[in-house]
mmJSON file of the N, C-alpha and C atoms, coordinates in Angstrom:
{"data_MODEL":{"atom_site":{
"group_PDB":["ATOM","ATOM","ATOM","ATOM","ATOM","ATOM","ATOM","ATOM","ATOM","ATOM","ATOM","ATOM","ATOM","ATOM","ATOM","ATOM","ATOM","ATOM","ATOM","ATOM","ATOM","ATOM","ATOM","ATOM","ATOM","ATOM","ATOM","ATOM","ATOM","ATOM","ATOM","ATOM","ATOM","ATOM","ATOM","ATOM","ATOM","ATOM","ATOM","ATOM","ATOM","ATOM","ATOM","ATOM","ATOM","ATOM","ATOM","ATOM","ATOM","ATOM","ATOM","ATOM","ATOM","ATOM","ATOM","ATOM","ATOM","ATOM","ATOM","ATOM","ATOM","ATOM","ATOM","ATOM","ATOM","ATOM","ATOM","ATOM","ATOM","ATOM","ATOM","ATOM","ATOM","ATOM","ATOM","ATOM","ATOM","ATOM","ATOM","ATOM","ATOM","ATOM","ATOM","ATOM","ATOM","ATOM","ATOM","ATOM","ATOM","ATOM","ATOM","ATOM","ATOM","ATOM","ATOM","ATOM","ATOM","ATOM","ATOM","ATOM","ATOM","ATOM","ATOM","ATOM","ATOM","ATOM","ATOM","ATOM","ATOM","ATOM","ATOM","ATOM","ATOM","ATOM","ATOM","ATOM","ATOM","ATOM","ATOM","ATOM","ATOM","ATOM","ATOM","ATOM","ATOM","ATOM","ATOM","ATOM","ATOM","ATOM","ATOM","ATOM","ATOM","ATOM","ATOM","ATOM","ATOM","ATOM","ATOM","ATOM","ATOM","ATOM","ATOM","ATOM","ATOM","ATOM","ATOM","ATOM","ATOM","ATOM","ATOM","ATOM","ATOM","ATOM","ATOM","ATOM","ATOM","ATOM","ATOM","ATOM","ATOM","ATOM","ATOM","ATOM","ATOM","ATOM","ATOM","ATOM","ATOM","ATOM","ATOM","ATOM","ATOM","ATOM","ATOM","ATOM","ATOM","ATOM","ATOM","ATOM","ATOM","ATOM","ATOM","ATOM","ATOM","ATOM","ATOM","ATOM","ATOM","ATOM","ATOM","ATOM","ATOM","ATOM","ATOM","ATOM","ATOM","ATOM","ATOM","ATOM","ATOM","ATOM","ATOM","ATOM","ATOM","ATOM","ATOM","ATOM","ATOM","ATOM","ATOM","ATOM","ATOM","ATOM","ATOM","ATOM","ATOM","ATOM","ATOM","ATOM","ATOM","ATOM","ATOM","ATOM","ATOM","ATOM","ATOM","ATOM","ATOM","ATOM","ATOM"],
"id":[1,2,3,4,5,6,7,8,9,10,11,12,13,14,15,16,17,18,19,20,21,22,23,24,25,26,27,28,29,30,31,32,33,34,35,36,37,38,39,40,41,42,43,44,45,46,47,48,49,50,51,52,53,54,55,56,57,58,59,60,61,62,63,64,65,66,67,68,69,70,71,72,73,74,75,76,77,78,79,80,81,82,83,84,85,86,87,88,89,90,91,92,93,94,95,96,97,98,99,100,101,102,103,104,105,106,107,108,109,110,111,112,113,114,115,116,117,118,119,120,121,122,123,124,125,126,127,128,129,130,131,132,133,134,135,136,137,138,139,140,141,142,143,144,145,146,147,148,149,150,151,152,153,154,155,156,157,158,159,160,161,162,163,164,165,166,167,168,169,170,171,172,173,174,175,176,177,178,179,180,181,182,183,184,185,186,187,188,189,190,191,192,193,194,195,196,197,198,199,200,201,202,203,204,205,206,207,208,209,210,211,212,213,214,215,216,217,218,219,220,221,222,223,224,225,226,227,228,229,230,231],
"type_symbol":["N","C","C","N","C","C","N","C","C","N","C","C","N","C","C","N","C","C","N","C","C","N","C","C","N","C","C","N","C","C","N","C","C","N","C","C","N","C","C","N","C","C","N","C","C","N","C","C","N","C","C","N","C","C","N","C","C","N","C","C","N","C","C","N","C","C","N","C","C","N","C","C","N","C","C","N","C","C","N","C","C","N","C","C","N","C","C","N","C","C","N","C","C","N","C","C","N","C","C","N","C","C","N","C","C","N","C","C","N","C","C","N","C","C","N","C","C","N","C","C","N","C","C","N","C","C","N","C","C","N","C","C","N","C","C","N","C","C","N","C","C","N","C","C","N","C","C","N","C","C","N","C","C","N","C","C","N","C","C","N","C","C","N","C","C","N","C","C","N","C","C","N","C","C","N","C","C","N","C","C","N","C","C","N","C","C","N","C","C","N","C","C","N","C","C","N","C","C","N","C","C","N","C","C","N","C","C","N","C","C","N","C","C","N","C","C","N","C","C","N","C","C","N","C","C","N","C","C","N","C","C"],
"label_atom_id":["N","CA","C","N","CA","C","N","CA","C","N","CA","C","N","CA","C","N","CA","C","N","CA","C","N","CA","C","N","CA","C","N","CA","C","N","CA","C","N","CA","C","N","CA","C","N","CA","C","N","CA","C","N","CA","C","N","CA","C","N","CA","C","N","CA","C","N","CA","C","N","CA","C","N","CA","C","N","CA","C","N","CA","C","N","CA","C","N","CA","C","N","CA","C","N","CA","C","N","CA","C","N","CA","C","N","CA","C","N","CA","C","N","CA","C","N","CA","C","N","CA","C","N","CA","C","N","CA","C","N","CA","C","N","CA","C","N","CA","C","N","CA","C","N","CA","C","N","CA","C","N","CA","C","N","CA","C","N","CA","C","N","CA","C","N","CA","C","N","CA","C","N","CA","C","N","CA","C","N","CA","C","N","CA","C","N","CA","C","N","CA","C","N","CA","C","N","CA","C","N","CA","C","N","CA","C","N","CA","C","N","CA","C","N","CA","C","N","CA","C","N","CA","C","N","CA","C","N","CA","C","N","CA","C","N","CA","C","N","CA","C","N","CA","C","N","CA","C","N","CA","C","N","CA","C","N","CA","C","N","CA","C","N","CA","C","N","CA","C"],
"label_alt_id":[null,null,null,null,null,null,null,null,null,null,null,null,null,null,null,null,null,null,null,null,null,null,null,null,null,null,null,null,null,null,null,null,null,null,null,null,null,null,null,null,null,null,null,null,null,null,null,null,null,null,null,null,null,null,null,null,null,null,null,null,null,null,null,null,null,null,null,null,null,null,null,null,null,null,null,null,null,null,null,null,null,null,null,null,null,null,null,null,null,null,null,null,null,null,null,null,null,null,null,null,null,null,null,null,null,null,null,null,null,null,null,null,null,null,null,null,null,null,null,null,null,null,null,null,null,null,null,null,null,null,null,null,null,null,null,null,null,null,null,null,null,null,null,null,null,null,null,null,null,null,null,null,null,null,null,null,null,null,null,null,null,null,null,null,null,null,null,null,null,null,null,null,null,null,null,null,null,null,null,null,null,null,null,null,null,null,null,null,null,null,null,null,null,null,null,null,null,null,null,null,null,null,null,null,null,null,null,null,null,null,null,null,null,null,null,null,null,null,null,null,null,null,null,null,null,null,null,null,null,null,null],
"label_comp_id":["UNK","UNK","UNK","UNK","UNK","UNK","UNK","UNK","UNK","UNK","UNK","UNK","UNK","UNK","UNK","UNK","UNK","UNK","UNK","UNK","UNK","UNK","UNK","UNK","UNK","UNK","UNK","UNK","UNK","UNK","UNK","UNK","UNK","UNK","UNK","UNK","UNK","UNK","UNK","UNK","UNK","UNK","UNK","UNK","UNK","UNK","UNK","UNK","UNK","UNK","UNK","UNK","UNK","UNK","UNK","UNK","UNK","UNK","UNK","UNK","UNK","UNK","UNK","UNK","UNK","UNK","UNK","UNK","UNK","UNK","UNK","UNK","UNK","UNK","UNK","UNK","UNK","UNK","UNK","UNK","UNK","UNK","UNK","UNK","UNK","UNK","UNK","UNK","UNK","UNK","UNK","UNK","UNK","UNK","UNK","UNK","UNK","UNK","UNK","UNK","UNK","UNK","UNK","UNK","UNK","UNK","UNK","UNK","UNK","UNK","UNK","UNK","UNK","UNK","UNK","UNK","UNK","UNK","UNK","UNK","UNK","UNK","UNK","UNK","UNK","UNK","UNK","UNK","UNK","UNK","UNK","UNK","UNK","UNK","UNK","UNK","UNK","UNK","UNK","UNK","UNK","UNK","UNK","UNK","UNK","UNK","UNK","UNK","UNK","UNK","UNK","UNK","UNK","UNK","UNK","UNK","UNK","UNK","UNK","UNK","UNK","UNK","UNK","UNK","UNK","UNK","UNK","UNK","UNK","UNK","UNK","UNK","UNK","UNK","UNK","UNK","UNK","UNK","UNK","UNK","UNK","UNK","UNK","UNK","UNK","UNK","UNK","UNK","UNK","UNK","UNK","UNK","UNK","UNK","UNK","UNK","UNK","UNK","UNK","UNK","UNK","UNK","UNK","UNK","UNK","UNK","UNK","UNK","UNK","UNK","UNK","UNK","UNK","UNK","UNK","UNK","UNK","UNK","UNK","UNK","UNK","UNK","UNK","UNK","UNK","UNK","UNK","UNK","UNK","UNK","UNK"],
"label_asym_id":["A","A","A","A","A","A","A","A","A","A","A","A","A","A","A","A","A","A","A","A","A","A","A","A","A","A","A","A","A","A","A","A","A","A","A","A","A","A","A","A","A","A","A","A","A","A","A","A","A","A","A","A","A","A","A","A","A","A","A","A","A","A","A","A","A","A","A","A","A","A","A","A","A","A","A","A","A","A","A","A","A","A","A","A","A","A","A","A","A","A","A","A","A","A","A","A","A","A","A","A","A","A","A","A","A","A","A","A","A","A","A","A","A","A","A","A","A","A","A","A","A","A","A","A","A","A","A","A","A","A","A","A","A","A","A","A","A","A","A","A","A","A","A","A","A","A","A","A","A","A","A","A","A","A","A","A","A","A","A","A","A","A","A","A","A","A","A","A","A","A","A","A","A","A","A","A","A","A","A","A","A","A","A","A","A","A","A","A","A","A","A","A","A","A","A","A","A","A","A","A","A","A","A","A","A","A","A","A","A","A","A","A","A","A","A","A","A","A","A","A","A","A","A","A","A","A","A","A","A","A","A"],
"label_entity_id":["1","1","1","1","1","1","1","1","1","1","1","1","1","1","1","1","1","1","1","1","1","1","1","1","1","1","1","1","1","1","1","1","1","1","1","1","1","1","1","1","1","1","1","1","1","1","1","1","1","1","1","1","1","1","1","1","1","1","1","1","1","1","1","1","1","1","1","1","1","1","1","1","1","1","1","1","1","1","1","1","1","1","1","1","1","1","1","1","1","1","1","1","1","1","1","1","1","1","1","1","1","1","1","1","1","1","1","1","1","1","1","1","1","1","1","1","1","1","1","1","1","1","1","1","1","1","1","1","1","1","1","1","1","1","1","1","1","1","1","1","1","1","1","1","1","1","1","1","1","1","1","1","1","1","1","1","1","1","1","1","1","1","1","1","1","1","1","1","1","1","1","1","1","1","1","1","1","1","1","1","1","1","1","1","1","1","1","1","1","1","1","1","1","1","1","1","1","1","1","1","1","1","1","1","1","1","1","1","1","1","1","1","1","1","1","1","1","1","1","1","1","1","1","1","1","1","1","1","1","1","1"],
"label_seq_id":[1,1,1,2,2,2,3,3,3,4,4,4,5,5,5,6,6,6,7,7,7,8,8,8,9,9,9,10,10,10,11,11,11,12,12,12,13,13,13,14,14,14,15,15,15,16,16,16,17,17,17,18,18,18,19,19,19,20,20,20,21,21,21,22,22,22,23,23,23,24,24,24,25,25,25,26,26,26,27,27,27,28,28,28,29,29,29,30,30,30,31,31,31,32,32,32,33,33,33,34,34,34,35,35,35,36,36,36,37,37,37,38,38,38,39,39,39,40,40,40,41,41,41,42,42,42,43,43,43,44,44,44,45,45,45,46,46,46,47,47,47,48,48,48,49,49,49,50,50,50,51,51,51,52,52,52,53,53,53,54,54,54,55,55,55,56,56,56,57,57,57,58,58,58,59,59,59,60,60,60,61,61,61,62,62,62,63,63,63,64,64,64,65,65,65,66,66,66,67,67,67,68,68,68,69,69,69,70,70,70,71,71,71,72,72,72,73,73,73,74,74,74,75,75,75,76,76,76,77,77,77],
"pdbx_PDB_ins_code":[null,null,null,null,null,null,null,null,null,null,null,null,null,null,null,null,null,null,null,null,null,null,null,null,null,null,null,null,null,null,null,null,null,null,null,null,null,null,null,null,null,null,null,null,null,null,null,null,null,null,null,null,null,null,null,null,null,null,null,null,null,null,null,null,null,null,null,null,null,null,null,null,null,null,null,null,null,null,null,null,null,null,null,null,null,null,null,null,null,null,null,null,null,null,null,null,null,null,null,null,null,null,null,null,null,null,null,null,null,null,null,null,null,null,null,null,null,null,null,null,null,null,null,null,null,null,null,null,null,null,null,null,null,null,null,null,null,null,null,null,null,null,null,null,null,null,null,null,null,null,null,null,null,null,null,null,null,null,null,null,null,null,null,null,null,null,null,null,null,null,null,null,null,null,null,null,null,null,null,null,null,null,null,null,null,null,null,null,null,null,null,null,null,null,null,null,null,null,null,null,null,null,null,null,null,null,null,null,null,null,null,null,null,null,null,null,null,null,null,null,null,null,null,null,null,null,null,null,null,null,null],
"Cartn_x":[38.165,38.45,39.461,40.279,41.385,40.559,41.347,40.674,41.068,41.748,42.111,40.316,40.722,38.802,37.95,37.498,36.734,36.682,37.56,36.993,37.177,37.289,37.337,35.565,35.284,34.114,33.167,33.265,32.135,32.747,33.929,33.728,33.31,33.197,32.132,30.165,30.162,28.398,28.554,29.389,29.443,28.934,29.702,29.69,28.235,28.241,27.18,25.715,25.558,24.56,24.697,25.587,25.696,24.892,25.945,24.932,23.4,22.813,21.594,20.766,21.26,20.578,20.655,21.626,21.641,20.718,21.014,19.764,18.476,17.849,16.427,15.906,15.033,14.226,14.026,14.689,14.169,12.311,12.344,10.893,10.396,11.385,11.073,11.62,10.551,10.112,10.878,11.293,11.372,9.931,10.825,9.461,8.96,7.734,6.878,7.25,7.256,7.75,6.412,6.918,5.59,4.845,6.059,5.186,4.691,4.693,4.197,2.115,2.806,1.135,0.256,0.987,0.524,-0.554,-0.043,-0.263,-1.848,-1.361,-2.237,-3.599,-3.383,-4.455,-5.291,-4.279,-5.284,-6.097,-5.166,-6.281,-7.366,-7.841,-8.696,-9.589,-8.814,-10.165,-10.916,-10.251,-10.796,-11.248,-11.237,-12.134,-13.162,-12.972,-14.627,-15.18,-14.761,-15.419,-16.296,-15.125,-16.036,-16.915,-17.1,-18.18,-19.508,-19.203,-20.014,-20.419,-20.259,-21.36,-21.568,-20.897,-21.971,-22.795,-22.928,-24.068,-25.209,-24.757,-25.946,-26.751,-25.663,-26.133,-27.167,-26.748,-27.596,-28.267,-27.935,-28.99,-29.772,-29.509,-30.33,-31.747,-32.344,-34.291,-33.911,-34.644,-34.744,-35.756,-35.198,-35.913,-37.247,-38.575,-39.28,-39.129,-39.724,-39.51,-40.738,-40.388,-41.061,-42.747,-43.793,-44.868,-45.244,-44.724,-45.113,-43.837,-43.725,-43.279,-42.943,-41.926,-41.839,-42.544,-43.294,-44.189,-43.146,-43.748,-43.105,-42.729,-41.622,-41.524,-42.312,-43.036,-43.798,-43.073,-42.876,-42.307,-42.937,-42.979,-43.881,-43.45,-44.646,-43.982,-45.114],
"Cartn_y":[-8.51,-9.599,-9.154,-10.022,-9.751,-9.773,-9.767,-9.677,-10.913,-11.693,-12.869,-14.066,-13.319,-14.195,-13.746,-12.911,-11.674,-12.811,-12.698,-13.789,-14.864,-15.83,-16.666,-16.767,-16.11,-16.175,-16.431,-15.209,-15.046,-16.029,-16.641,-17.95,-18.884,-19.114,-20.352,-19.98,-18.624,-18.279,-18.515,-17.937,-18.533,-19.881,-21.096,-22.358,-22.303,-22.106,-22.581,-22.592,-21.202,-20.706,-21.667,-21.727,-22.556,-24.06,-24.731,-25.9,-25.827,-24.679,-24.815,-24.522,-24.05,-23.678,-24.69,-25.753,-26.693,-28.094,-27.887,-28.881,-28.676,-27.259,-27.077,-27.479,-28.129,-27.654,-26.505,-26.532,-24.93,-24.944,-23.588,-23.222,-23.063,-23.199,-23.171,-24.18,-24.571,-25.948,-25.609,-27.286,-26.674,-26.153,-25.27,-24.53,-25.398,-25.737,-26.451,-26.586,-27.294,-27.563,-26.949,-25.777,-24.878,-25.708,-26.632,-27.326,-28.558,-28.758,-30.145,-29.27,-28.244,-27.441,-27.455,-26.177,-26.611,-27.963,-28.88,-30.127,-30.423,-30.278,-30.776,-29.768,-28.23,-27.519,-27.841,-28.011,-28.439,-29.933,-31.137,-31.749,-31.612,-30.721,-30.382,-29.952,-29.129,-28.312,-28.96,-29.734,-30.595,-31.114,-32.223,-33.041,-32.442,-31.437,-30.635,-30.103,-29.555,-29.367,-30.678,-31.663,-32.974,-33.942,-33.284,-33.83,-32.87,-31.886,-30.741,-31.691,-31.09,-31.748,-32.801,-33.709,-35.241,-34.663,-34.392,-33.992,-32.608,-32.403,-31.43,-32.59,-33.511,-34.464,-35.175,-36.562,-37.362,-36.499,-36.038,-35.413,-34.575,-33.423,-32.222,-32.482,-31.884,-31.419,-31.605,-32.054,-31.922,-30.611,-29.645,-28.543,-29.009,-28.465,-28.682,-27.784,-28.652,-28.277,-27.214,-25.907,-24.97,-25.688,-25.243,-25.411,-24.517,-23.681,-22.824,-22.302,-22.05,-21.458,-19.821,-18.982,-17.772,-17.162,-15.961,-15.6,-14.644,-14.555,-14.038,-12.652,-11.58,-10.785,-10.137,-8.605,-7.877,-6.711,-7.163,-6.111,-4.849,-3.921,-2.875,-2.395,-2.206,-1.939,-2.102],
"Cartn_z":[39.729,38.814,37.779,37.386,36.39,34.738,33.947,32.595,32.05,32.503,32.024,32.812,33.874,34.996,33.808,33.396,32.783,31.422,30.77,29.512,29.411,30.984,30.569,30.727,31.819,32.759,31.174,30.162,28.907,28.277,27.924,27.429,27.687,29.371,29.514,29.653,29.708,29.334,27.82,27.346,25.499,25.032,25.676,25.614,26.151,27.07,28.184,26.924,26.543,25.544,24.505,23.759,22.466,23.231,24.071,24.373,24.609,25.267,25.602,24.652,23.484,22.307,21.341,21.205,20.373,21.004,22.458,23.003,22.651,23.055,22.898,20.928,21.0,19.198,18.933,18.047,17.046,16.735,16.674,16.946,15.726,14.548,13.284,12.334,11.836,11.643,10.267,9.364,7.677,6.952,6.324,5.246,4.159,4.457,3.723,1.417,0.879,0.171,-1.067,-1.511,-2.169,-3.291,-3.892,-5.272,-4.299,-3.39,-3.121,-2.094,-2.129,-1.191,-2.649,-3.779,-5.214,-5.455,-5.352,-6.075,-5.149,-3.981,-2.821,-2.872,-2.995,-3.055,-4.431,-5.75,-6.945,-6.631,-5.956,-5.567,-4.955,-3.558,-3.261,-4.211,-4.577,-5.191,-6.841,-7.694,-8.335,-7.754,-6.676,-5.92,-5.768,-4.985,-4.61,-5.766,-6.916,-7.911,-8.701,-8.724,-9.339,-8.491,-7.444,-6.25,-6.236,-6.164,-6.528,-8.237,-8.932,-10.466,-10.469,-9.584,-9.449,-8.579,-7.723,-6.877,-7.654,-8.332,-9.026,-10.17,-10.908,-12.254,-11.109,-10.072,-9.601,-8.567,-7.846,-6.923,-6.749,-7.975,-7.813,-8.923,-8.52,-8.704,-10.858,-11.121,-12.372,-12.829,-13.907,-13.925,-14.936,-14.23,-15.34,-16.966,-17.764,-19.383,-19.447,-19.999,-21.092,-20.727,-20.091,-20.705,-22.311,-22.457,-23.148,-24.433,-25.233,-25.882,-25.368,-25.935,-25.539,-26.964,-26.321,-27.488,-28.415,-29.683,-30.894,-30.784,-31.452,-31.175,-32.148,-31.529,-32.076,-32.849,-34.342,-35.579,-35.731,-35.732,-36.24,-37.574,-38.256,-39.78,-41.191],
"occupancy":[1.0,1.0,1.0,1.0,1.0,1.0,1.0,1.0,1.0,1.0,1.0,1.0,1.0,1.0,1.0,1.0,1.0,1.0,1.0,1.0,1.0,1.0,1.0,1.0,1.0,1.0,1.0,1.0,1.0,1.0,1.0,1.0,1.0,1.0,1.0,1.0,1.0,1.0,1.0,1.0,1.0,1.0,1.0,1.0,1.0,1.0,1.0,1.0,1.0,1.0,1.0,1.0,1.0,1.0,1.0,1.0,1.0,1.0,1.0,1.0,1.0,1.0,1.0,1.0,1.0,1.0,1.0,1.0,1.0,1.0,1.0,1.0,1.0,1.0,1.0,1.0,1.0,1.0,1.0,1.0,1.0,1.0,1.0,1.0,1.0,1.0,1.0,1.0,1.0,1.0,1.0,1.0,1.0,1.0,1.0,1.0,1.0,1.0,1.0,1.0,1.0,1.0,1.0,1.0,1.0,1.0,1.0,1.0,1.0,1.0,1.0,1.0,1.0,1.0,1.0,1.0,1.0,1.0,1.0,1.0,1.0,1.0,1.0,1.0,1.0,1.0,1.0,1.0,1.0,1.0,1.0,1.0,1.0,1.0,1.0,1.0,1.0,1.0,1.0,1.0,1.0,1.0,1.0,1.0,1.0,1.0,1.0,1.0,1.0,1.0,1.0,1.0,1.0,1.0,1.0,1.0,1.0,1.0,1.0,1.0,1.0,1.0,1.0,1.0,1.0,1.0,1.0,1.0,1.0,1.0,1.0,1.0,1.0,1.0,1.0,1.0,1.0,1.0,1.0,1.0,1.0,1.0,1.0,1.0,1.0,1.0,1.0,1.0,1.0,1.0,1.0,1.0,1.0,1.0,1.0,1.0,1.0,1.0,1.0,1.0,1.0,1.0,1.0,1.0,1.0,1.0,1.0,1.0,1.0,1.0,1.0,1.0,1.0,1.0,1.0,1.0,1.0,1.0,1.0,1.0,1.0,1.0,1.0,1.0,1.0,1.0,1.0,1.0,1.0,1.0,1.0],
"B_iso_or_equiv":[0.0,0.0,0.0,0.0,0.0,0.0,0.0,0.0,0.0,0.0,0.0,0.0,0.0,0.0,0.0,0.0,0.0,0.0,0.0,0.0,0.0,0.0,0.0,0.0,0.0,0.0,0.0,0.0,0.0,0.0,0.0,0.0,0.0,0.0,0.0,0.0,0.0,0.0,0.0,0.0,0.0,0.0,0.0,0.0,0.0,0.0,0.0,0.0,0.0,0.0,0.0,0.0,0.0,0.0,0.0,0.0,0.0,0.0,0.0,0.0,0.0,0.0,0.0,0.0,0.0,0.0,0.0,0.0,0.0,0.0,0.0,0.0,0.0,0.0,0.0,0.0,0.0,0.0,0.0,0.0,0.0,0.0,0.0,0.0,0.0,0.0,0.0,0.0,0.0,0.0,0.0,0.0,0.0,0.0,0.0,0.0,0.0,0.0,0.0,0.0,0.0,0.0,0.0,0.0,0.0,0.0,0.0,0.0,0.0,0.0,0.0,0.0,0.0,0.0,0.0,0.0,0.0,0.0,0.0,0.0,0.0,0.0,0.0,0.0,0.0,0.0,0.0,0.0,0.0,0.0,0.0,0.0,0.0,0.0,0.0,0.0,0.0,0.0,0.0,0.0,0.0,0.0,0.0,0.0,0.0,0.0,0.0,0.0,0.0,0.0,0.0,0.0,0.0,0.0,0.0,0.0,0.0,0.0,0.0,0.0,0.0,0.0,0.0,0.0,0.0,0.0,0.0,0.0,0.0,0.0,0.0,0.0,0.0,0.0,0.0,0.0,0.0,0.0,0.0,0.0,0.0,0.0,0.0,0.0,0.0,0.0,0.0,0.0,0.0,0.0,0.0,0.0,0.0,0.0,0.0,0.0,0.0,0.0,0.0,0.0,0.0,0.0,0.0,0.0,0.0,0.0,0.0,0.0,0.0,0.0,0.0,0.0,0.0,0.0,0.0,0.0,0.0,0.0,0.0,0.0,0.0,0.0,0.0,0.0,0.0,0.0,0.0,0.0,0.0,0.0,0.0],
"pdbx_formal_charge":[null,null,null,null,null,null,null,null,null,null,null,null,null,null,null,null,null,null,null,null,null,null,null,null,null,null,null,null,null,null,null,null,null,null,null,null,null,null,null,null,null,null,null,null,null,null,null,null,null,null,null,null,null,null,null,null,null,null,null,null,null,null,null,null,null,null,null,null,null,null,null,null,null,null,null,null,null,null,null,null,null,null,null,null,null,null,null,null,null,null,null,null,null,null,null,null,null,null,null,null,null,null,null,null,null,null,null,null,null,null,null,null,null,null,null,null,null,null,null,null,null,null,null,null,null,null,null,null,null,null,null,null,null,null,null,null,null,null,null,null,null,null,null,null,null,null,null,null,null,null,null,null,null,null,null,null,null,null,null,null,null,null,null,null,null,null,null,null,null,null,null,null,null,null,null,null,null,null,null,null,null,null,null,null,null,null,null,null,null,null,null,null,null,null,null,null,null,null,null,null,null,null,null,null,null,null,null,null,null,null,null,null,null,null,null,null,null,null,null,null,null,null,null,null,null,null,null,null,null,null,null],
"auth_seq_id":[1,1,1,2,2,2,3,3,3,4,4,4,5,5,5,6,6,6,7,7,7,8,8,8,9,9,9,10,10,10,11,11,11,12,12,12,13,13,13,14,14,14,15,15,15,16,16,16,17,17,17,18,18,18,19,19,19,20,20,20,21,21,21,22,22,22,23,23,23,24,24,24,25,25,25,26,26,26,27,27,27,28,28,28,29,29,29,30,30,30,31,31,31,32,32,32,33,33,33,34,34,34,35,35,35,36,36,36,37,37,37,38,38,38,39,39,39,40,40,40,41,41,41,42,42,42,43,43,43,44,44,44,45,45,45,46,46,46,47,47,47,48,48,48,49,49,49,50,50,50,51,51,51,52,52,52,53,53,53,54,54,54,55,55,55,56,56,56,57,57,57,58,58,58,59,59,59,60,60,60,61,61,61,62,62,62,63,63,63,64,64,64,65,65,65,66,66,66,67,67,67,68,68,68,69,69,69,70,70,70,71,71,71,72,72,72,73,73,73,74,74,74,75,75,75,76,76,76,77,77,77],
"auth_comp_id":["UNK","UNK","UNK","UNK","UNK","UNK","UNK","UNK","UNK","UNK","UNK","UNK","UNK","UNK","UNK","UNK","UNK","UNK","UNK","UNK","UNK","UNK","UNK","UNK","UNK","UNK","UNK","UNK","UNK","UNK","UNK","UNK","UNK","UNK","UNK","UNK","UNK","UNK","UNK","UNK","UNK","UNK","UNK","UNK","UNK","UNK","UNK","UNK","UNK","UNK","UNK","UNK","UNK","UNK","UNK","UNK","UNK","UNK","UNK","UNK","UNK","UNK","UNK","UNK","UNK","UNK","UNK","UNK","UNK","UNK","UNK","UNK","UNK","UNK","UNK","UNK","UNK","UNK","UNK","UNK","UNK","UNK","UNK","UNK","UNK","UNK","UNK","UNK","UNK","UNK","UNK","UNK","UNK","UNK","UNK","UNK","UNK","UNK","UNK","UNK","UNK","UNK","UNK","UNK","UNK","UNK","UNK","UNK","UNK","UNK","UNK","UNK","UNK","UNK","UNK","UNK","UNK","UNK","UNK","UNK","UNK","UNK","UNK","UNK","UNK","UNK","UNK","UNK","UNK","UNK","UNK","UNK","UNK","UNK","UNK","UNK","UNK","UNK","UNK","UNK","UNK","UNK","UNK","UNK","UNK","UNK","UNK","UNK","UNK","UNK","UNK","UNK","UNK","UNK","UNK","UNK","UNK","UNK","UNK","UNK","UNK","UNK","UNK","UNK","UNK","UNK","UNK","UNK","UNK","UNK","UNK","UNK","UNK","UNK","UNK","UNK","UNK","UNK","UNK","UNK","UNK","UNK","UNK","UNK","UNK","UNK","UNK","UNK","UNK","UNK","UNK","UNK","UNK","UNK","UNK","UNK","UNK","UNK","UNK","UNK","UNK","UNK","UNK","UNK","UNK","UNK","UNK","UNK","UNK","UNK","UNK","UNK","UNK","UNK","UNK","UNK","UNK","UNK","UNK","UNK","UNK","UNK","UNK","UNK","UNK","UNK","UNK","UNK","UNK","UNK","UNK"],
"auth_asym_id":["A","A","A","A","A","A","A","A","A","A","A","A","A","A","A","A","A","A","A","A","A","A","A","A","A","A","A","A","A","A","A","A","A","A","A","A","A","A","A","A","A","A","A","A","A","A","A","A","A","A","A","A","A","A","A","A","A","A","A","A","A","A","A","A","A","A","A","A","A","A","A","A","A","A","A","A","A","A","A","A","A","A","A","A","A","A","A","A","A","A","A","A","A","A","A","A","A","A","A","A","A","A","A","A","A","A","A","A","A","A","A","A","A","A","A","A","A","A","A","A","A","A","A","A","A","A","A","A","A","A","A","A","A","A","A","A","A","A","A","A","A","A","A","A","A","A","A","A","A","A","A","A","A","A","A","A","A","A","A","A","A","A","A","A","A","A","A","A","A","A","A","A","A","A","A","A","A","A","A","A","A","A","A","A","A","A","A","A","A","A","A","A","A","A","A","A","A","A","A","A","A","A","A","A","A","A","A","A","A","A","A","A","A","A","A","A","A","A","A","A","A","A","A","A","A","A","A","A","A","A","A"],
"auth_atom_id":["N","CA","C","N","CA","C","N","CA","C","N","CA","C","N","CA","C","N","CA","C","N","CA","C","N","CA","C","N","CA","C","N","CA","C","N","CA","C","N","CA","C","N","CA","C","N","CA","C","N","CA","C","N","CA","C","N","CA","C","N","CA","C","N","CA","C","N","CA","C","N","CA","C","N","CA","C","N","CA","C","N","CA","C","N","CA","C","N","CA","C","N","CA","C","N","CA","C","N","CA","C","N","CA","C","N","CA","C","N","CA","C","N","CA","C","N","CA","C","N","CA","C","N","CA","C","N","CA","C","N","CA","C","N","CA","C","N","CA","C","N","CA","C","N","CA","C","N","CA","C","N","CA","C","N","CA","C","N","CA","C","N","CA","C","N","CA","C","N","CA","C","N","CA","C","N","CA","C","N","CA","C","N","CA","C","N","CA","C","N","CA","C","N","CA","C","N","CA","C","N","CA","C","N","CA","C","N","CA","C","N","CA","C","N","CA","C","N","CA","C","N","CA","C","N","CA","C","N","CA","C","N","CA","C","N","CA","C","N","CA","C","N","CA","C","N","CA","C","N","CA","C","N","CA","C","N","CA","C","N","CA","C","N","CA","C","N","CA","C"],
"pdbx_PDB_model_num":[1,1,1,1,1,1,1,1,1,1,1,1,1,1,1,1,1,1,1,1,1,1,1,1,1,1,1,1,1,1,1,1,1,1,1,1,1,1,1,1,1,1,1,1,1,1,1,1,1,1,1,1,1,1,1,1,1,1,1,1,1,1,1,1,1,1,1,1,1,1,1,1,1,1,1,1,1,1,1,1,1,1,1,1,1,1,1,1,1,1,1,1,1,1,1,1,1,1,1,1,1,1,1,1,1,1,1,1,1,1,1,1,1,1,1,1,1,1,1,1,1,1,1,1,1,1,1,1,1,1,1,1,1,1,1,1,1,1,1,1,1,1,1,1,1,1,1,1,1,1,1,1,1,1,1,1,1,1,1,1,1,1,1,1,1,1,1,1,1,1,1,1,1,1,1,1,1,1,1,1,1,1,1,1,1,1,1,1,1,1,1,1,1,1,1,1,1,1,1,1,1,1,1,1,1,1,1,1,1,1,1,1,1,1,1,1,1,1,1,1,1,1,1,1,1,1,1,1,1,1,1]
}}}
């Protein structure tokens, strides 16, 4: 083969590649937008926090009250 065959030959695997790479989807997606994950994780987690203490206020066991006093402390002296 001449050198003139020779590049044209890698200029059309060149092309060839570029097209088959601009056809296929990229495998990497855009990078997620950090203040908008921010926003979204503090909602979660307020939510579950203010679901959590309604569920302890209406649903949980009411503690019983002190039968007793705690006894006095013993001074020596």
């Amino acid at each position: 083969m001449t050198s003139a065959r020779l590049v044209q030959r890698a200029f059309l695997i060149h092309c060839q590649s570029e097209f088959i790479e601009h056809m296929l989807p990229k495998r990497r997606g855009r990078q997620p937008d950090l203040f908008k994950v921010l926003v979204v994780a503090l909602a979660v987690g307020m939510t579950l926090t203010l679901g959590y203490q309604i569920n302890l206020y209406h649903l949980g066991q009411v503690q019983p009250m002190a039968e007793r006093t705690p006894a006095p402390p013993i001074i020596d002296g």
